[in-house]
Every structure is written in C-alpha cells, then in structure tokens.
Jmol script that loads the backbone (N, CA, C; Angstrom):
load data "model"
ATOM      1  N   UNK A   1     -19.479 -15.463  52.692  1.00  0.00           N
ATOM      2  CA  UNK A   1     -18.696 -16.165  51.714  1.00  0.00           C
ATOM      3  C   UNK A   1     -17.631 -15.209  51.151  1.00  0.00           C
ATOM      4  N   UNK A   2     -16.610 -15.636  51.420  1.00  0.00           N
ATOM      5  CA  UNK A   2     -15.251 -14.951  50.589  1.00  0.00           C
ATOM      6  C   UNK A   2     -14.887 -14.830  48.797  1.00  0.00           C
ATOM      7  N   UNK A   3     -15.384 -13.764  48.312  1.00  0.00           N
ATOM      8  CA  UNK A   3     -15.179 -13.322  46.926  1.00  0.00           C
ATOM      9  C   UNK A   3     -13.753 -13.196  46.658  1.00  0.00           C
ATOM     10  N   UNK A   4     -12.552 -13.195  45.703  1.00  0.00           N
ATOM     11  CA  UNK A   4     -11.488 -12.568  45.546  1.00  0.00           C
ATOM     12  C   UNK A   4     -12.010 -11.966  44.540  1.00  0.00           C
ATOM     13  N   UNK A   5     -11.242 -10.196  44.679  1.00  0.00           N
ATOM     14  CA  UNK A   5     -11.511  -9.045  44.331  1.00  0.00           C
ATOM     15  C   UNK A   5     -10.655  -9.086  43.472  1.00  0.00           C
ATOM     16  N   UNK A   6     -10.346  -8.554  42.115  1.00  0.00           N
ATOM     17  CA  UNK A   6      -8.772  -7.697  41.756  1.00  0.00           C
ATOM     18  C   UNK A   6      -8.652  -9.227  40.462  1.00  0.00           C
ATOM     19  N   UNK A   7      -7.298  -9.003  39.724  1.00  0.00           N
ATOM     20  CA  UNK A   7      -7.152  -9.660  38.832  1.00  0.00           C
ATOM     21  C   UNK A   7      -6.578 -10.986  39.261  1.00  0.00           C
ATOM     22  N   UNK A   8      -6.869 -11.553  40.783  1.00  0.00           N
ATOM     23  CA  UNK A   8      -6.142 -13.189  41.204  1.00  0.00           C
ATOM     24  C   UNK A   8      -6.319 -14.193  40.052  1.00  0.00           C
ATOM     25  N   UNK A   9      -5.382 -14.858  40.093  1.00  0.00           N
ATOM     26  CA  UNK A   9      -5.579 -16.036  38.712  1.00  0.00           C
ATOM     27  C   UNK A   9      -5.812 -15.547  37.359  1.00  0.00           C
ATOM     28  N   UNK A  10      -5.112 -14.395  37.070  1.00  0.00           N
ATOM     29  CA  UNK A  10      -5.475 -13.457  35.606  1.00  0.00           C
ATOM     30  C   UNK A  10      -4.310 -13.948  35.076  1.00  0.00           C
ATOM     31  N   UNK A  11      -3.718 -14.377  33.831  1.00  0.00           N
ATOM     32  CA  UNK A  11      -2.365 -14.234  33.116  1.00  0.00           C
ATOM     33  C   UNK A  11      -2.805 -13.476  32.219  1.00  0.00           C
ATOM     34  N   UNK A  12      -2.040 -12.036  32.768  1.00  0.00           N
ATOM     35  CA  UNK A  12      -1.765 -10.836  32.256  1.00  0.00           C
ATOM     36  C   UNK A  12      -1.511 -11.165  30.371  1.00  0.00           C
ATOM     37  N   UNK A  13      -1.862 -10.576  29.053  1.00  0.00           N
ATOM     38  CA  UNK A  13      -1.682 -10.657  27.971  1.00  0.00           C
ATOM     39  C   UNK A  13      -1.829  -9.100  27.241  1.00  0.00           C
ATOM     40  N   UNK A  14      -0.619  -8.987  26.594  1.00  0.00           N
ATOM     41  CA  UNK A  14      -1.168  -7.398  25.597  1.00  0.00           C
ATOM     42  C   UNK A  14      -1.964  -7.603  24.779  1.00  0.00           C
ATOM     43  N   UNK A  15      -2.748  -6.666  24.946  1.00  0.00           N
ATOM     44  CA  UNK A  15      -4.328  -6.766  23.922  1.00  0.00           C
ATOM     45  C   UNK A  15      -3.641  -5.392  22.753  1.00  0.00           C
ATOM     46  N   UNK A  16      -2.869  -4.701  23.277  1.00  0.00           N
ATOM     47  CA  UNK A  16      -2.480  -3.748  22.090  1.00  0.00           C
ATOM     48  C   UNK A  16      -1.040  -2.323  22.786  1.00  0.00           C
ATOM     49  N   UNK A  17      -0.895  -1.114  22.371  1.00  0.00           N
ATOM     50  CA  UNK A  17       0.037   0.327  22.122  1.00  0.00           C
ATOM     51  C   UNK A  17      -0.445   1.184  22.284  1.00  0.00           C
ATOM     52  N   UNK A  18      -0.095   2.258  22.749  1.00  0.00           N
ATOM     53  CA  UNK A  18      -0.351   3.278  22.753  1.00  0.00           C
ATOM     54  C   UNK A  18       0.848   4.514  23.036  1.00  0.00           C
ATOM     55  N   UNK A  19       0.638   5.388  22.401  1.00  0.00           N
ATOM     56  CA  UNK A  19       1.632   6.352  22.779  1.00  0.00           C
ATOM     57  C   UNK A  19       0.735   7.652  23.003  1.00  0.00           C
ATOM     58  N   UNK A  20       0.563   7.795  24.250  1.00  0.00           N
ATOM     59  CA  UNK A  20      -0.528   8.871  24.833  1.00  0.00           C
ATOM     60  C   UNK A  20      -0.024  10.591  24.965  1.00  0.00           C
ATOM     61  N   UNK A  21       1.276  10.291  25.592  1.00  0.00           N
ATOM     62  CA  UNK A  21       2.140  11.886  25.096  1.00  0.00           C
ATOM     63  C   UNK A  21       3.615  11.546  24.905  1.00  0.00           C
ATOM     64  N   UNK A  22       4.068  12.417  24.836  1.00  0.00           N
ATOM     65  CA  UNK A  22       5.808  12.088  24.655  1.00  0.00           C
ATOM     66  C   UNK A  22       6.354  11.768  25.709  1.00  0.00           C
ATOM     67  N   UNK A  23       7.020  11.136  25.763  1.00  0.00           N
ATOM     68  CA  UNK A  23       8.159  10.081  26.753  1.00  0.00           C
ATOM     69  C   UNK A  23       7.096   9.022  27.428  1.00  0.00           C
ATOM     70  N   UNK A  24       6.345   8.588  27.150  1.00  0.00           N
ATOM     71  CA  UNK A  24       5.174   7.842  27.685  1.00  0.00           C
ATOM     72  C   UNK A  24       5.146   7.056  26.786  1.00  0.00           C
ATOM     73  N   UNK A  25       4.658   5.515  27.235  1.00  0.00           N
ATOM     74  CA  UNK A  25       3.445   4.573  26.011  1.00  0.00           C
ATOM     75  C   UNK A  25       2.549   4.020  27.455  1.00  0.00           C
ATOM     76  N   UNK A  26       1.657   3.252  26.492  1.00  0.00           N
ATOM     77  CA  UNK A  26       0.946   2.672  27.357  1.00  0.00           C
ATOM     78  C   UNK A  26       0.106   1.222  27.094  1.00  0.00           C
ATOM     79  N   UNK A  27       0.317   0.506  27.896  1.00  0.00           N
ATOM     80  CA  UNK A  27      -0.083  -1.174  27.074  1.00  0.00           C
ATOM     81  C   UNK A  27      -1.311  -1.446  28.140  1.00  0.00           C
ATOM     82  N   UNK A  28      -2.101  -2.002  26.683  1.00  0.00           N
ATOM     83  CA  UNK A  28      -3.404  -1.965  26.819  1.00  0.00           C
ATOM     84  C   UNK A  28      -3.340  -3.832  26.965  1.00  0.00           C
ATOM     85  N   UNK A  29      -3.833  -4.518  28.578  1.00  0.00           N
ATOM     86  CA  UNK A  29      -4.222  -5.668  28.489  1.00  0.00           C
ATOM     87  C   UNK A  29      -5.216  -5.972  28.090  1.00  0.00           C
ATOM     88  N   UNK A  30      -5.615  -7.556  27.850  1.00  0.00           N
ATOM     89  CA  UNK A  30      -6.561  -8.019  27.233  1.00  0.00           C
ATOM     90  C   UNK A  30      -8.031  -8.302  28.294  1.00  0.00           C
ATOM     91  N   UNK A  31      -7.558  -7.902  29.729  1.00  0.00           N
ATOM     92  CA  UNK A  31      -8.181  -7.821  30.752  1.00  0.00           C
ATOM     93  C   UNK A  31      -8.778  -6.505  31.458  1.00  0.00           C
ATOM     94  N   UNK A  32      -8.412  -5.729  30.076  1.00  0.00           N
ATOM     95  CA  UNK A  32      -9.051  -4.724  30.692  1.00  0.00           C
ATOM     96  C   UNK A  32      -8.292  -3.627  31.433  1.00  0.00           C
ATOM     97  N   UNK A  33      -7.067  -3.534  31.934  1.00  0.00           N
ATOM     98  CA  UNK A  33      -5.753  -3.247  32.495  1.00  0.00           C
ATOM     99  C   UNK A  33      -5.117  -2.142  31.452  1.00  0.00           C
ATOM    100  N   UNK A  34      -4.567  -0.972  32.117  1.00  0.00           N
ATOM    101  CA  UNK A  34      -4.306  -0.129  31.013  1.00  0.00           C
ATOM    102  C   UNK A  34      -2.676   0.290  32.116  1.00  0.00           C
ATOM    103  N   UNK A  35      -1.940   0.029  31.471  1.00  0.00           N
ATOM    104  CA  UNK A  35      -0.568   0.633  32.058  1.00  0.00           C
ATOM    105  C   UNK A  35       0.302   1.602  31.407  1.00  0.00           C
ATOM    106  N   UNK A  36       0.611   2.758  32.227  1.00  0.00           N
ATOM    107  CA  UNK A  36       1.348   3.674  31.462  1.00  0.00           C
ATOM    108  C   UNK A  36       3.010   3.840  32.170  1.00  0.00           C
ATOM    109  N   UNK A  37       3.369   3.656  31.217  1.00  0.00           N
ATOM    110  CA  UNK A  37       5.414   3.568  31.778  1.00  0.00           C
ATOM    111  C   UNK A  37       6.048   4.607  30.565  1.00  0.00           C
ATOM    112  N   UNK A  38       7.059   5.063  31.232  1.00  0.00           N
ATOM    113  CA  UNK A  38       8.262   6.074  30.578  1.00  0.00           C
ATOM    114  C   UNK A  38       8.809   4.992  29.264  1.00  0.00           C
ATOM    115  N   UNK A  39       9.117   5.850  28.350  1.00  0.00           N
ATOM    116  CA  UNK A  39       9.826   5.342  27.728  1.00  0.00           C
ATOM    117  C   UNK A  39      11.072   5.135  28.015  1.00  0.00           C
ATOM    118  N   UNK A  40      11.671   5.894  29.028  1.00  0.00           N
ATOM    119  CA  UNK A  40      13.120   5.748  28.888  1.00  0.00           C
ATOM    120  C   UNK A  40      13.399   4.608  29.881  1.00  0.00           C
ATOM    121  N   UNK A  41      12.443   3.741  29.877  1.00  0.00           N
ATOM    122  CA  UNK A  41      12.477   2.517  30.951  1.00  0.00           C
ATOM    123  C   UNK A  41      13.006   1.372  29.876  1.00  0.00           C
ATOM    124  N   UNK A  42      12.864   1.265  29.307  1.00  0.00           N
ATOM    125  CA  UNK A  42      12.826   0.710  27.655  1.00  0.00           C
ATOM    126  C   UNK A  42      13.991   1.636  26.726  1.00  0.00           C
ATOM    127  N   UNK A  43      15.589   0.995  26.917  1.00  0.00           N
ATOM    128  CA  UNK A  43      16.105   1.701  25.850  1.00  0.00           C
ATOM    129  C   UNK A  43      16.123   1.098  24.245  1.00  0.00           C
ATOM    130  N   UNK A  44      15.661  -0.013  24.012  1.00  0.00           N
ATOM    131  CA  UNK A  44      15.385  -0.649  22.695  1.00  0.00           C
ATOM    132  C   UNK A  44      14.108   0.304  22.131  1.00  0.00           C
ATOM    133  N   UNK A  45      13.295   0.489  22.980  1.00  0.00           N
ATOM    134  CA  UNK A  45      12.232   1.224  22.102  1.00  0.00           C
ATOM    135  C   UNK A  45      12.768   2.763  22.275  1.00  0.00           C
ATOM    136  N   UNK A  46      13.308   3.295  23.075  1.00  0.00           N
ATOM    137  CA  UNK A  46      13.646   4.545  22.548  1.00  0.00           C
ATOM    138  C   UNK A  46      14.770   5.128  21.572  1.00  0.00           C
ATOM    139  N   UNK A  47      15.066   4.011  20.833  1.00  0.00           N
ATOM    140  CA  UNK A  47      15.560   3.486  19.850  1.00  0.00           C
ATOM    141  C   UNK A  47      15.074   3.523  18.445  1.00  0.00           C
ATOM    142  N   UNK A  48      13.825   3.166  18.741  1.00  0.00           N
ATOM    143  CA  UNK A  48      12.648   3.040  17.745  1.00  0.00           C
ATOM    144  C   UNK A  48      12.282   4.656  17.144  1.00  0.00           C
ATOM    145  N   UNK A  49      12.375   5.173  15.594  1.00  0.00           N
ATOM    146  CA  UNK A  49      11.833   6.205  15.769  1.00  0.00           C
ATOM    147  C   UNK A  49      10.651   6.351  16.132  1.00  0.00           C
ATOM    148  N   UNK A  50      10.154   7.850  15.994  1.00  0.00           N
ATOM    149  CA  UNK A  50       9.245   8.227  17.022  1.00  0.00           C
ATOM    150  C   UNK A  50       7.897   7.666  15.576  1.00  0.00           C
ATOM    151  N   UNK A  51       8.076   8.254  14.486  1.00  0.00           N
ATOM    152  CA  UNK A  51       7.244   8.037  13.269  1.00  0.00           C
ATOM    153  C   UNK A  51       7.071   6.716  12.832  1.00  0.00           C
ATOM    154  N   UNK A  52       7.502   5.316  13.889  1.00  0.00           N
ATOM    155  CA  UNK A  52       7.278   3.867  13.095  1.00  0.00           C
ATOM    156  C   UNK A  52       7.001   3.386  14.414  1.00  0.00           C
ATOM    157  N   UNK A  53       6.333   4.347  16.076  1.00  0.00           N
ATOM    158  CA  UNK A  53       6.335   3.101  17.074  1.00  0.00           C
ATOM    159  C   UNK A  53       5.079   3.427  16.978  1.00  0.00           C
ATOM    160  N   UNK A  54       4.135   3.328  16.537  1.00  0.00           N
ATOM    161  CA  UNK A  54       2.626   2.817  16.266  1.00  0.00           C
ATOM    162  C   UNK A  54       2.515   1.696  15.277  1.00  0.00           C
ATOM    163  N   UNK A  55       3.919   1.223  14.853  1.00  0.00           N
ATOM    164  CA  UNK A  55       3.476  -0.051  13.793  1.00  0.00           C
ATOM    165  C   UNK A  55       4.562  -1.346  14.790  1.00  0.00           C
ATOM    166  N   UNK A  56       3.950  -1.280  15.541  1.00  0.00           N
ATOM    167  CA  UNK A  56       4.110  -2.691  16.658  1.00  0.00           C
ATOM    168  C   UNK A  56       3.398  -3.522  15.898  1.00  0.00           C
ATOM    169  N   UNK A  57       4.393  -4.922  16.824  1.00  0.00           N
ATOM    170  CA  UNK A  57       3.432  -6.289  16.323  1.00  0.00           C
ATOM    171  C   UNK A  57       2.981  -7.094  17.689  1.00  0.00           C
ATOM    172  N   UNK A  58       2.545  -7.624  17.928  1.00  0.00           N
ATOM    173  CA  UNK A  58       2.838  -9.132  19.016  1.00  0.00           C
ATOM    174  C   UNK A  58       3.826  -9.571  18.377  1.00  0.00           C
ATOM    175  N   UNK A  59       4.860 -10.595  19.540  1.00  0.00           N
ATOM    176  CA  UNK A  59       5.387 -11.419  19.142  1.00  0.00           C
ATOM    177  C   UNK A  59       5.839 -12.474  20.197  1.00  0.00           C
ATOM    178  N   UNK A  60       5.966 -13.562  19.951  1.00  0.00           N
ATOM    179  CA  UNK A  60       5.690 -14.467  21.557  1.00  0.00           C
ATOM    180  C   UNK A  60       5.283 -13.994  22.579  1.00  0.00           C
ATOM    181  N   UNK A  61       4.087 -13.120  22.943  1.00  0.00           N
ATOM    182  CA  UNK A  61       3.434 -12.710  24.107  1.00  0.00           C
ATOM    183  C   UNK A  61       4.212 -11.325  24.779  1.00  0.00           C
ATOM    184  N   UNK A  62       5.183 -10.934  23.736  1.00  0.00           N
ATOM    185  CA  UNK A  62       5.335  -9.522  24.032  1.00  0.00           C
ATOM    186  C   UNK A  62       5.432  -8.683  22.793  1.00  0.00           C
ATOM    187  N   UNK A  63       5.731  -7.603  22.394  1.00  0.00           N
ATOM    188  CA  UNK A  63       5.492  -6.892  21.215  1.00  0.00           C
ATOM    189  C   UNK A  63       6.898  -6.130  20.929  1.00  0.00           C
ATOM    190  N   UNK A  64       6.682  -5.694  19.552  1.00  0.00           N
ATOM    191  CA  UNK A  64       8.122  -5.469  18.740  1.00  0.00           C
ATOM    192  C   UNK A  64       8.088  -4.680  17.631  1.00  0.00           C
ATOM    193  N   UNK A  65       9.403  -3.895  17.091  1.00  0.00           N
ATOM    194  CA  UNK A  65       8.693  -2.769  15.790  1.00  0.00           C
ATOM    195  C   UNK A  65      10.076  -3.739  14.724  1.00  0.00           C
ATOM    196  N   UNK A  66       9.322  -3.643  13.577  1.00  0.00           N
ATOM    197  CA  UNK A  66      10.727  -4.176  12.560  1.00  0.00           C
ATOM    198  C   UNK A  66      12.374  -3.498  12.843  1.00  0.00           C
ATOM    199  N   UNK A  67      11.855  -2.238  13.397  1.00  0.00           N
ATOM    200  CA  UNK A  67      13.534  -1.755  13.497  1.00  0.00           C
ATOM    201  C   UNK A  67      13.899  -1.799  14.998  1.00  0.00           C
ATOM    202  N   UNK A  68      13.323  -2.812  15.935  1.00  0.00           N
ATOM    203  CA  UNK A  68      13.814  -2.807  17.066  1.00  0.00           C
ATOM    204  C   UNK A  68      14.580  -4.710  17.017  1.00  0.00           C
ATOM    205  N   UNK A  69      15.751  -4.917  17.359  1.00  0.00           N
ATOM    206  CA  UNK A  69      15.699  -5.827  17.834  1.00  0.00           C
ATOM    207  C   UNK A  69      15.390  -6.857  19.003  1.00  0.00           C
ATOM    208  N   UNK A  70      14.598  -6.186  19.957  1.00  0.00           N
ATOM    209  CA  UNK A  70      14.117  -6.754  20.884  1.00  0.00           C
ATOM    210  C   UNK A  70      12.521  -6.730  21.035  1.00  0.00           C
ATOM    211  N   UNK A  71      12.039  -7.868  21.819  1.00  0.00           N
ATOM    212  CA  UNK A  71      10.688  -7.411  22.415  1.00  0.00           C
ATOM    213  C   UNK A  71      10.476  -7.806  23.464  1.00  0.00           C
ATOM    214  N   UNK A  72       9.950  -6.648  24.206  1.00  0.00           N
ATOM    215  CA  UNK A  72       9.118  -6.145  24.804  1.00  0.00           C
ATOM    216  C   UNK A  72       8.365  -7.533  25.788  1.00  0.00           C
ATOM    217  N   UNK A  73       8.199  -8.012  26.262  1.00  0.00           N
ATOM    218  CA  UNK A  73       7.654  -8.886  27.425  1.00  0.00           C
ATOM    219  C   UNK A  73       7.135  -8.329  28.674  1.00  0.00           C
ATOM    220  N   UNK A  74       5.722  -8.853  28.701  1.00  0.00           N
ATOM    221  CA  UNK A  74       4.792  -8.747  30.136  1.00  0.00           C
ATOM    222  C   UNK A  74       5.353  -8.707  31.277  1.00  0.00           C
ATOM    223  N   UNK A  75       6.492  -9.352  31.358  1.00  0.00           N
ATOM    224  CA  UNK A  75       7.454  -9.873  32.825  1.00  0.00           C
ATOM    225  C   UNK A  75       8.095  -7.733  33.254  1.00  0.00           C
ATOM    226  N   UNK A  76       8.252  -7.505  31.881  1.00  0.00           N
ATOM    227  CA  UNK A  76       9.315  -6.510  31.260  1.00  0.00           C
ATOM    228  C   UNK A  76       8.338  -5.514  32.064  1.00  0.00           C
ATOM    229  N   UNK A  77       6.837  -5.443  31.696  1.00  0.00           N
ATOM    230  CA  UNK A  77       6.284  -4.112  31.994  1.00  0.00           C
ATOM    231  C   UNK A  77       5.467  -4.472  33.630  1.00  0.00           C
ATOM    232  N   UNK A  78       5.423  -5.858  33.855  1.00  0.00           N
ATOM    233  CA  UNK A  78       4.701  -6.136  35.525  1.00  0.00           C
ATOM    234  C   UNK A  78       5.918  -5.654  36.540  1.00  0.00           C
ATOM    235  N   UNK A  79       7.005  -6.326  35.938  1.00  0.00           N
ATOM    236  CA  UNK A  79       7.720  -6.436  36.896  1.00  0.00           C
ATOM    237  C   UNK A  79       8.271  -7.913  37.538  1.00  0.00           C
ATOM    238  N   UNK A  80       7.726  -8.720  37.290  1.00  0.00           N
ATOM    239  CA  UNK A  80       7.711 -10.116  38.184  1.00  0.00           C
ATOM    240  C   UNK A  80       8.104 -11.412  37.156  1.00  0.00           C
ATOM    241  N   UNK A  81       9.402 -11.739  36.796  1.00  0.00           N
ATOM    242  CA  UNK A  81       9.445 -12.708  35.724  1.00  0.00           C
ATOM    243  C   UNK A  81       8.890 -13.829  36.855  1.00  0.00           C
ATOM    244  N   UNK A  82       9.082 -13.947  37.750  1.00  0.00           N
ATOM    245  CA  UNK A  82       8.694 -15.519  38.108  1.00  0.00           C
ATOM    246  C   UNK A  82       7.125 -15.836  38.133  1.00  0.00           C
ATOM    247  N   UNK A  83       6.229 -14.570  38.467  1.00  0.00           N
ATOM    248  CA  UNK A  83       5.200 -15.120  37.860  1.00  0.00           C
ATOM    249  C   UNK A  83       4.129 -14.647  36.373  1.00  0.00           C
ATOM    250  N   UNK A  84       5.290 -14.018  35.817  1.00  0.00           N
ATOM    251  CA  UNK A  84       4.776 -13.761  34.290  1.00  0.00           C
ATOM    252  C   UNK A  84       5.841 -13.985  33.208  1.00  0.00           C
ATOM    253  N   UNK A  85       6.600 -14.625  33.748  1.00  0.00           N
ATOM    254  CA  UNK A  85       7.672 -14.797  32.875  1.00  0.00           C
ATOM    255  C   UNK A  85       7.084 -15.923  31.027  1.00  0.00           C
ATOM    256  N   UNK A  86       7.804 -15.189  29.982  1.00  0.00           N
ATOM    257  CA  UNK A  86       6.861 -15.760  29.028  1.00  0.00           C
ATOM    258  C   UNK A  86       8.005 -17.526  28.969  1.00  0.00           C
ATOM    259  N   UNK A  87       8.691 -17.317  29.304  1.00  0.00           N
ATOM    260  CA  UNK A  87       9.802 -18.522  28.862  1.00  0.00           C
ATOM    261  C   UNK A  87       9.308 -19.753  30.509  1.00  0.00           C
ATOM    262  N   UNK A  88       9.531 -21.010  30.618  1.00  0.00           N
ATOM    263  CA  UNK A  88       9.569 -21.687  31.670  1.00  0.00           C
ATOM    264  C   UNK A  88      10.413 -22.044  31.866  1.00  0.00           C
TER     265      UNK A  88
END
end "model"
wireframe off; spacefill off
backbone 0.3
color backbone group
C-alpha cells in the first residue's frame, strides 16, 4: 500500500520569527517546518530596525513590524505563489 511521505496536501501557515544570527531570520511553520532565509532577500525588512524585528505580528497569513510597510507572505518565503499564494 502506497503511504505519501513529506508535507503533500499541507497549506503551509507561520506559526511564528526568529532571528537566529545576523543577516538571517527564520520562520517557524505551524507544521512543524523551520526555514531559514537571508535577510537581504527581503528589502522591507531590512528596513526594519534591528531592535523592533522581534515585535512582528501576523497579518493576513503573512507577518509585519509597525515600521514596515509591507508583509511578508508564505508565497514570499516558499517560493510558489500559484500554490501558496494568500490572495485567489
């Protein structure tokens, strides 16, 4: 009998932040999934000072700091808007 292995049929969600060393963060899914990307992939958050990006929020299924005007989206850190895109 055929099992599927791996996260098939998962919609990916941020469970939370992290900033593990400098030029790094890392988003923690709600599945258990831990991803670490450059900051300088992200110029809105390197934007963000360094002393206010631990006070993230959610915000429509991606996350945001009061002094950033943008957020942050799942599509943003998978890679794949067509199948994580938060908008239809």
């Amino acid at each position: 009998m055929f099992t599927l292995e791996g996260f098939w049929n998962i919609t990916p969600e941020i469970k939370s932040l992290e900033f593990p060393k400098r030029g790094k963060f890392q988003v923690n899914l709600k599945d258990g999934r831990s991803i670490t990307m450059p900051i300088s992939a992200f110029p809105s958050l390197k934007k963000v000072p360094v002393r206010e990006r631990n006070s993230w929020y959610l915000m429509g299924g991606g996350v945001t700091w009061d002094s950033c005007p943008e957020v942050i989206h799942i599509e943003q850190i998978l890679g794949d808007y067509a199948k994580y895109g938060h908008e239809s």
